[in-house]
N, CA, C and O atoms as a DFTB+ gen file, in Angstrom:
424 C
 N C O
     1  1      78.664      92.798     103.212
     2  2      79.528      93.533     104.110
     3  2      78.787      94.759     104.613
     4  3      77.850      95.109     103.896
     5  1      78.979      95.366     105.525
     6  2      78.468      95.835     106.384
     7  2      78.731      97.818     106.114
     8  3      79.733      98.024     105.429
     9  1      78.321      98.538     106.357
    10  2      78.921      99.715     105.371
    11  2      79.981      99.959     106.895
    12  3      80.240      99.139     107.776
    13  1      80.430     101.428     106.753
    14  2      81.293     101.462     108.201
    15  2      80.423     102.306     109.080
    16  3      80.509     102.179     110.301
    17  1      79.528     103.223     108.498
    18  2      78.923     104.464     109.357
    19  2      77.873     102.915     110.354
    20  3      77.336     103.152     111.436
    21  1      77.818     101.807     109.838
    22  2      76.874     100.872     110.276
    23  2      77.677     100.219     111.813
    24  3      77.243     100.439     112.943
    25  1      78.733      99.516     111.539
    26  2      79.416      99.032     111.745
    27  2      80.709      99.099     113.027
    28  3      81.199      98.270     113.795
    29  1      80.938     100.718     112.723
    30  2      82.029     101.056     113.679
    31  2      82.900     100.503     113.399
    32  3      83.400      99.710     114.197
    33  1      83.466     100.721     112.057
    34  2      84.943      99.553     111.837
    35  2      85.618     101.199     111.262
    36  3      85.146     101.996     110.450
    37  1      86.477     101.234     111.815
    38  2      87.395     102.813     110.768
    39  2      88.134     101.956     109.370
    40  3      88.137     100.730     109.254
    41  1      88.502     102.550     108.768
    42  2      88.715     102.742     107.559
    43  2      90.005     101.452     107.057
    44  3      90.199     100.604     106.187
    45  1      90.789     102.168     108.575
    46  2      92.407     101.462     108.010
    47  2      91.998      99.919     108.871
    48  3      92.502      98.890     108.421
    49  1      91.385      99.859     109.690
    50  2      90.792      98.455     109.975
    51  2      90.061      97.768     109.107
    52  3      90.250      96.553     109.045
    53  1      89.110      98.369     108.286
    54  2      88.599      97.372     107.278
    55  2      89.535      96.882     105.931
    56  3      89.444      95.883     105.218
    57  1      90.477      98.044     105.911
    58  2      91.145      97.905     104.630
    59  2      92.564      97.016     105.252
    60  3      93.246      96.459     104.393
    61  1      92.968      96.894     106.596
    62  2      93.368      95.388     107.197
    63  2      92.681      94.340     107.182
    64  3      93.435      93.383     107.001
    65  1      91.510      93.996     107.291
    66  2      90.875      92.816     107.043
    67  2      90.288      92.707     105.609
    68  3      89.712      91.683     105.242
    69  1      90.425      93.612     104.942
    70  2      90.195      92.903     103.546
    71  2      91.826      92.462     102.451
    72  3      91.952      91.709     101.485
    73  1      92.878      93.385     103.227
    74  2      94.031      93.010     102.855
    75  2      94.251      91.556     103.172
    76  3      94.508      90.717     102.308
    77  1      94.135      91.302     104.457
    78  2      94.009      89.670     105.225
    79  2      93.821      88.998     104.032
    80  3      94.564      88.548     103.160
    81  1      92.282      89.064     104.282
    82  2      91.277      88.216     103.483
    83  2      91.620      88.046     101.892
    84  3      91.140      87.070     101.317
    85  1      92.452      88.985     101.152
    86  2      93.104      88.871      99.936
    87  2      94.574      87.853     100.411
    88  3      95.134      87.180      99.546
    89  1      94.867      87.857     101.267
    90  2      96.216      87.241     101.639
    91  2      97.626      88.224     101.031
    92  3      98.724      88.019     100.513
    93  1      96.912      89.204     101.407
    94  2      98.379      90.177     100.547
    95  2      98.824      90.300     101.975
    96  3      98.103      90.705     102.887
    97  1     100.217      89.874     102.106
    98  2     101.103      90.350     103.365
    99  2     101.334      91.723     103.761
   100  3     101.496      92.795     103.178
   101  1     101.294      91.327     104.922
   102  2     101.607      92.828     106.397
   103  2     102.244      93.713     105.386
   104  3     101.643      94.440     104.595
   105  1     103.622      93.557     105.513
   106  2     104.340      94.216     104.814
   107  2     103.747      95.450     103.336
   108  3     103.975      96.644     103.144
   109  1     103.071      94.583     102.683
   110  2     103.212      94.999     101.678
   111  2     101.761      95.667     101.776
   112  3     101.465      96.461     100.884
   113  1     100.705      95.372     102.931
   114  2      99.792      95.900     102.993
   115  2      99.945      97.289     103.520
   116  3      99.393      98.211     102.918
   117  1     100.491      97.463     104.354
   118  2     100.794      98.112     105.054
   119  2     101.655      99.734     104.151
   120  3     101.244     100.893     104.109
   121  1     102.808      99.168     103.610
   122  2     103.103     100.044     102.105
   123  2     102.046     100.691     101.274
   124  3     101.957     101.908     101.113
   125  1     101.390      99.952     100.846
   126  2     100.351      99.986     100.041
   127  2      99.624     101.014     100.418
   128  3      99.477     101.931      99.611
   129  1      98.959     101.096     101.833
   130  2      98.214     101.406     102.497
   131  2      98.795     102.900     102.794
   132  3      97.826     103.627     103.009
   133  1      99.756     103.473     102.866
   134  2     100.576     104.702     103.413
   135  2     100.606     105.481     102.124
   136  3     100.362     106.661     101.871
   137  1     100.994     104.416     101.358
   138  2     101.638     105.227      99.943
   139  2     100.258     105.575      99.279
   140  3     100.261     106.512      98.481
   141  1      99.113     104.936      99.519
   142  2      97.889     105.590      99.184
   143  2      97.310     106.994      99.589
   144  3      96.932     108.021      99.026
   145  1      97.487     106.313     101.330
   146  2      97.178     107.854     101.978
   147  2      97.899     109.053     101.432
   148  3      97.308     110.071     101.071
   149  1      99.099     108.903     101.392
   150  2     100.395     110.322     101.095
   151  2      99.902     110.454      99.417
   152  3     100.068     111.544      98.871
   153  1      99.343     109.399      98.698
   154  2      98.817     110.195      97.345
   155  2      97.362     110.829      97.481
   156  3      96.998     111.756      96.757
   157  1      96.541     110.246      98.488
   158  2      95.766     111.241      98.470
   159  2      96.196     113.010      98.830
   160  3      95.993     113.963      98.078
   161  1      96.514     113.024      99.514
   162  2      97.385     114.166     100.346
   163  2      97.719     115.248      99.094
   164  3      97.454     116.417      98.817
   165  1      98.506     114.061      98.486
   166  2      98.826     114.881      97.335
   167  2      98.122     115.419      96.146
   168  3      98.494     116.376      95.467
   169  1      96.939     114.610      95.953
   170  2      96.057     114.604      95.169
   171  2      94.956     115.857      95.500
   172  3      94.199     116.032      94.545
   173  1      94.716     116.734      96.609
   174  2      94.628     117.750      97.122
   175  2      94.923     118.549      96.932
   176  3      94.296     119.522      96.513
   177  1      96.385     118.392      97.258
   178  2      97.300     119.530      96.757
   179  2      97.342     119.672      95.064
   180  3      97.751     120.748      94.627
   181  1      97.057     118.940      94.391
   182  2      97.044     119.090      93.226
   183  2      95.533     120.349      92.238
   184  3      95.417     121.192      91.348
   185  1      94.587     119.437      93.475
   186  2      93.198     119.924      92.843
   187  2      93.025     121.600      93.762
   188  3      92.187     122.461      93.497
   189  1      93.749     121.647      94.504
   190  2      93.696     122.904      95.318
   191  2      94.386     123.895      94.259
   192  3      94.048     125.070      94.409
   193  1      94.931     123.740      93.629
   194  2      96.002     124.241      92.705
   195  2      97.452     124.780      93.312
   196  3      97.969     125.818      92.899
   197  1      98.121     123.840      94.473
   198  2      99.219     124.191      95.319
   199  2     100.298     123.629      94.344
   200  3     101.396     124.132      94.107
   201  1      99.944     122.868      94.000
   202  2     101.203     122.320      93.273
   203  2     100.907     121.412      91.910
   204  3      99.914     120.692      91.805
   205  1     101.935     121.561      90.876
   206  2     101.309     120.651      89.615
   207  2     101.980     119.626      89.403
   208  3     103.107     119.563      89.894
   209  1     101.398     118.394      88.503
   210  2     101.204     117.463      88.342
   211  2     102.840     116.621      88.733
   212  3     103.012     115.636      89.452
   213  1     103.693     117.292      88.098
   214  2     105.261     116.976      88.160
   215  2     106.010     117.051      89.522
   216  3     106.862     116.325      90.033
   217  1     105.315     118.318      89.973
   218  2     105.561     118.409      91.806
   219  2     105.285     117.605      91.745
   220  3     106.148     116.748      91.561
   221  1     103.880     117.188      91.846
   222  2     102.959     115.639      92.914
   223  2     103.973     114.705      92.765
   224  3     104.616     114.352      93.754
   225  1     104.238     114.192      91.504
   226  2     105.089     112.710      91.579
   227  2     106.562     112.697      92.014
   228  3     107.258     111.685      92.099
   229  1     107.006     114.158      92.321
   230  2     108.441     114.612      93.197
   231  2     108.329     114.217      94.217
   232  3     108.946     113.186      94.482
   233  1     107.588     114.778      95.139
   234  2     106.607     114.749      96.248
   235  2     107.109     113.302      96.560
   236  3     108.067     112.801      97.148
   237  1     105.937     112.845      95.842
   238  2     105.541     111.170      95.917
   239  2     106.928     110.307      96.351
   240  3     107.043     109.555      97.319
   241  1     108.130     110.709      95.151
   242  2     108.790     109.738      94.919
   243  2     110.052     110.202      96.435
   244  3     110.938     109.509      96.934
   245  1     109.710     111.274      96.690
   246  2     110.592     111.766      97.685
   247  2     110.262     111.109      98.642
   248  3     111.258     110.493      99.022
   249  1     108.836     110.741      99.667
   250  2     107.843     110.305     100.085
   251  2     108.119     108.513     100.622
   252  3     107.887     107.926     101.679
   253  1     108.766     108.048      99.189
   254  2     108.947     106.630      99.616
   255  2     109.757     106.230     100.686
   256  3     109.276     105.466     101.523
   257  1     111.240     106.735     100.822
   258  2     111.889     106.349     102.382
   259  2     111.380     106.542     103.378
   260  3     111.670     105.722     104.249
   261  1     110.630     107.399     103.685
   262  2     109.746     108.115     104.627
   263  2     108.376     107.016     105.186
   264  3     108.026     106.813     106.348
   265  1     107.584     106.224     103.445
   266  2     106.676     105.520     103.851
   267  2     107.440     104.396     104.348
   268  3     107.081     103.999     105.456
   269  1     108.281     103.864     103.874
   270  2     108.714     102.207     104.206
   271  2     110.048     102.502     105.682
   272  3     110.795     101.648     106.157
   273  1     109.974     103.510     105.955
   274  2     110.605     103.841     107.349
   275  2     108.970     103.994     108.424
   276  3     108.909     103.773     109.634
   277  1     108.158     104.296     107.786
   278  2     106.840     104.352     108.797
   279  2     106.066     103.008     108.672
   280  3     105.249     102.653     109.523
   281  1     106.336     102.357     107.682
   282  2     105.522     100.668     107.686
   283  2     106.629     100.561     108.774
   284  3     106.187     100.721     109.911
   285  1     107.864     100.346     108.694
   286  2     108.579      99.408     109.176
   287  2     108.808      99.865     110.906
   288  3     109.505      99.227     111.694
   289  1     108.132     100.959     111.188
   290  2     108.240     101.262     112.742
   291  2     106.685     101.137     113.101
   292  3     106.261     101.129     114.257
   293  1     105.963     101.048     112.050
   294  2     104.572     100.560     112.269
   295  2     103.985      98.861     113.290
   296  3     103.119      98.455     114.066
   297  1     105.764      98.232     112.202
   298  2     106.063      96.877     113.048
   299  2     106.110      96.472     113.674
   300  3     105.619      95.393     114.004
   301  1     107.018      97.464     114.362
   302  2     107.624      97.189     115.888
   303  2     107.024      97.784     116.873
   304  3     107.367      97.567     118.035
   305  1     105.881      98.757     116.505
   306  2     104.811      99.292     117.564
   307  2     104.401      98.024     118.217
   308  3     104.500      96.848     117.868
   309  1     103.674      98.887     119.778
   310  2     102.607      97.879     120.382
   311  2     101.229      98.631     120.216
   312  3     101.009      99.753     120.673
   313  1     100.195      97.752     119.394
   314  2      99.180      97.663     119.509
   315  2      98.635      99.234     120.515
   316  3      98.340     100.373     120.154
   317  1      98.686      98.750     121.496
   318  2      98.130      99.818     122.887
   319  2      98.604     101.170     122.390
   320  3      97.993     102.197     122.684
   321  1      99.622     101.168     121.686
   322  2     100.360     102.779     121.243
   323  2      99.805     103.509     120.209
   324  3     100.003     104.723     120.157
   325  1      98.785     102.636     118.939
   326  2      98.387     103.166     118.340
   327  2      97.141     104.241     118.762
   328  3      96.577     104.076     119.843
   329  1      96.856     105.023     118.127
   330  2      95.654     106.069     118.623
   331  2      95.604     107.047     117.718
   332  3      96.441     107.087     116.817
   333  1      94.344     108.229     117.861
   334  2      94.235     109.114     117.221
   335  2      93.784     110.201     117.974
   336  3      93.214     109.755     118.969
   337  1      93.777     111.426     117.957
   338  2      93.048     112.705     118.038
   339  2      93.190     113.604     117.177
   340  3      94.207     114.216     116.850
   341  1      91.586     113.719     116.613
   342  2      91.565     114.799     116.114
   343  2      90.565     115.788     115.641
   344  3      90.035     115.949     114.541
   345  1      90.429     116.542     117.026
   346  2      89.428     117.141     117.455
   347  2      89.609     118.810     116.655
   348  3      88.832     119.691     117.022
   349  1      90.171     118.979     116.083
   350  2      90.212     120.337     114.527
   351  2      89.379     119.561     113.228
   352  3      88.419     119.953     112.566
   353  1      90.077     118.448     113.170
   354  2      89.185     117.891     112.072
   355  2      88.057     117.682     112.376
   356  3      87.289     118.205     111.569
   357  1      87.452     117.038     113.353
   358  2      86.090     117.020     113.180
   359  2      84.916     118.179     113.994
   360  3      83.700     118.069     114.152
   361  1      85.621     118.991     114.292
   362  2      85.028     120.661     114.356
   363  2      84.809     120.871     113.180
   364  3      83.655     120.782     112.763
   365  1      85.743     121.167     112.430
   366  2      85.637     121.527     111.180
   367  2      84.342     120.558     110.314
   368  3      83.467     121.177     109.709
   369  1      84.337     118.993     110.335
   370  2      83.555     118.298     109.969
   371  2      82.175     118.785     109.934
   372  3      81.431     118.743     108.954
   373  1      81.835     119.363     111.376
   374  2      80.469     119.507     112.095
   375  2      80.111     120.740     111.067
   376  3      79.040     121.312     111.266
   377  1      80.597     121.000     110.430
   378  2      80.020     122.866     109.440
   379  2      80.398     122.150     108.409
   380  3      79.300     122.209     107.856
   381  1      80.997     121.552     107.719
   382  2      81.312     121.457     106.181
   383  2      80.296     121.003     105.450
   384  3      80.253     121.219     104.238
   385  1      78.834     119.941     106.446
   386  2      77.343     120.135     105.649
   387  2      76.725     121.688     104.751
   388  3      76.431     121.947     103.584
   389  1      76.746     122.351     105.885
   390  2      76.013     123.883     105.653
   391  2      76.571     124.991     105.225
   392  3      76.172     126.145     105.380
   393  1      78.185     124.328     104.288
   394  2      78.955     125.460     103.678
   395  2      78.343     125.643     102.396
   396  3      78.109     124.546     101.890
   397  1      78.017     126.539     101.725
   398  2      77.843     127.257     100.700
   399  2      78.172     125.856      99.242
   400  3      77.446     125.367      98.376
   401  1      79.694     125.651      99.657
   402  2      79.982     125.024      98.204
   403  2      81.327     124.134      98.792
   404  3      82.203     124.741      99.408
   405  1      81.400     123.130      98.636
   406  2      82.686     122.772      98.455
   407  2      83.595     122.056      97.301
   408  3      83.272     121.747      96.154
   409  1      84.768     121.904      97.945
   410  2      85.856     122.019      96.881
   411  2      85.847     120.694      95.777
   412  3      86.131     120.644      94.581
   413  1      85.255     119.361      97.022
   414  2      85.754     118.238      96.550
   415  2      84.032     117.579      96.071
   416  3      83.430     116.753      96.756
   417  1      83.597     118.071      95.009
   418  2      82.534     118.082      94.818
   419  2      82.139     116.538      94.146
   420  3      81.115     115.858      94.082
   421  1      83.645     116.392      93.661
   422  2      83.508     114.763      92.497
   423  2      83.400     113.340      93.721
   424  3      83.304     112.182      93.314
């Protein structure tokens, strides 16, 4: 397999075609896939020291109507509607080589 910086495949596209290729359904890929992202999120907030361990899984569990209301309008999107910008994040990207130290060192 091909790495992605190689490739030009983003992230949530490869991790759709390897969901495929496992035969784990839309649905549940798609869940899977959100409820990961929103624990990373949280997993941040944890190591940042914003919030502790018992928050996070509040958070989390609060989190679930929210993910399976966003799979399920994820559904009924068209294709053409999906998109991204995000031109703060990768400003920011372009300096986070030549910072001193960072946070997420592991």
């Amino acid at each position: 397999m091909l790495a992605a910086s190689s490739s030009g495949i983003c992230h949530s596209a490869a991790f759709g075609a390897a969901a495929a290729r496992a035969g784990i359904a839309l649905d549940d890929a798609l869940l899977g896939y959100l409820h990961a992202f929103a624990s990373n999120l949280m997993s941040a907030g944890l190591r940042l020291g914003l919030i502790g361990h018992t928050d996070g899984q509040r958070i989390l569990a609060g989190l679930e109507p929210l993910i399976a209301s966003a799979a399920a309008a994820g559904r009924r999107r068209d294709p053409a509607d999906f998109g991204s910008a995000t031109f703060a994040v990768d400003l920011a990207s372009m300096a986070h080589e030549m910072q001193y130290s960072r946070l997420f060192r592991s």
